[in-house]
C-alpha positions as CSV (number, residue, x, y, z in Angstrom):
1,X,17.2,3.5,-19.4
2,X,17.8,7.8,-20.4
3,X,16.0,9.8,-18.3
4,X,16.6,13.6,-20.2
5,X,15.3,15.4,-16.9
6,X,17.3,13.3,-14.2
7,X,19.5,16.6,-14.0
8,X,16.3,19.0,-13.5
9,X,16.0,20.3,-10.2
10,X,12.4,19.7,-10.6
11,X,10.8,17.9,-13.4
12,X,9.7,19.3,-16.9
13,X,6.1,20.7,-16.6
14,X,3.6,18.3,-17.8
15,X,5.2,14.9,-17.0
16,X,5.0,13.3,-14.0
17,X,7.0,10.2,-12.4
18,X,4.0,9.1,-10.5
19,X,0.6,7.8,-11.0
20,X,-2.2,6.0,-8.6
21,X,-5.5,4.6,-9.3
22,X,-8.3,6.5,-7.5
23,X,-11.5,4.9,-6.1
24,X,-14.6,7.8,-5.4
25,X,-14.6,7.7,-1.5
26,X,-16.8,10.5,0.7
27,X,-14.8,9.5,3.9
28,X,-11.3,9.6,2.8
29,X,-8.8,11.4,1.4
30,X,-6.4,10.7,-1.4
31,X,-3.0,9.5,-0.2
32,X,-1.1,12.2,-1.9
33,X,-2.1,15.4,-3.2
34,X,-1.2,15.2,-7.0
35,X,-0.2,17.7,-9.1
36,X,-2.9,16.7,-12.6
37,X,-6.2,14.5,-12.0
38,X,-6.2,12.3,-15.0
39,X,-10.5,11.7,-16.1
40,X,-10.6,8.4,-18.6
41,X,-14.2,7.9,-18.5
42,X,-16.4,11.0,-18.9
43,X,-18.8,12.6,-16.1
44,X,-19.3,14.6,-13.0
45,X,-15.9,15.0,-10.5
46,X,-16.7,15.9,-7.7
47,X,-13.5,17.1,-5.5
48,X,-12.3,18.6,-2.2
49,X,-9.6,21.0,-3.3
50,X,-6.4,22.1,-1.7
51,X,-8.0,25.3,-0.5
52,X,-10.6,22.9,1.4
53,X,-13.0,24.3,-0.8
54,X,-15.6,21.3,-1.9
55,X,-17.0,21.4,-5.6
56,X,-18.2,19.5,-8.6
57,X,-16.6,19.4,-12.0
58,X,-19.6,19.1,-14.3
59,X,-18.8,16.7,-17.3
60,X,-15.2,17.4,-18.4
61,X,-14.2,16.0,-21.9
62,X,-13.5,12.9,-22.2
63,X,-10.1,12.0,-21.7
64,X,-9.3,15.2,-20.0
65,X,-6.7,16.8,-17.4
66,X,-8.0,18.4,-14.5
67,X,-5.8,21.4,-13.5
68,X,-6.7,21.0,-9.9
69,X,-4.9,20.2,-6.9
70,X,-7.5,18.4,-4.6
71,X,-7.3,16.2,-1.6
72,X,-10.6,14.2,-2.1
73,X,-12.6,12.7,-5.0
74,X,-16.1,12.3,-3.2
75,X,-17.9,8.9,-4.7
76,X,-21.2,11.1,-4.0
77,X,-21.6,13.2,-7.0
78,X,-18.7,12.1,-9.4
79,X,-19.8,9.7,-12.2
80,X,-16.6,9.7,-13.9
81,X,-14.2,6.8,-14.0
82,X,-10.9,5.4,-14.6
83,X,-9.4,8.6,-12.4
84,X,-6.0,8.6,-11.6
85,X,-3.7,10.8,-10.0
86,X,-0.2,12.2,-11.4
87,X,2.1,13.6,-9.5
């Protein structure tokens, strides 16, 4: 398989080598901190960020990017779906 950034020190901005399903929990935190929170389903996100700082996304576009680093989708509060995490 070519890989055209296996010589990058880090990888081109905007792609990612990693991706995990996220299930809404209030009690835990994701397992890594990803770099892009990837919405498929529309609705509410809300998310612990890096900074600690709890807050809720109100109804990003459909099929939209969120540009936040955060350590916890809360099930409380976030009706979107199909969320996954790149990194």
């Amino acid at each position: 398989m070519i890989d055209p950034f296996d010589t990058l020190s880090q990888p081109h901005p905007g792609t990612f080598s990693n991706a995990l399903a996220i299930t809404p929990d209030d009690n835990t935190d994701l397992a890594v901190v990803p770099s892009m929170i990837w919405l498929g389903t529309p609705g509410d996100v809300r998310i612990t960020a890096l900074n600690g700082e709890t807050v809720t996304l109100k109804n990003p576009n459909r099929m939209s990017f969120l540009f936040l680093r955060g350590t916890r989708i809360h099930a409380t509060g976030t009706t979107a779906s199909d969320i996954v995490a790149l990194w």
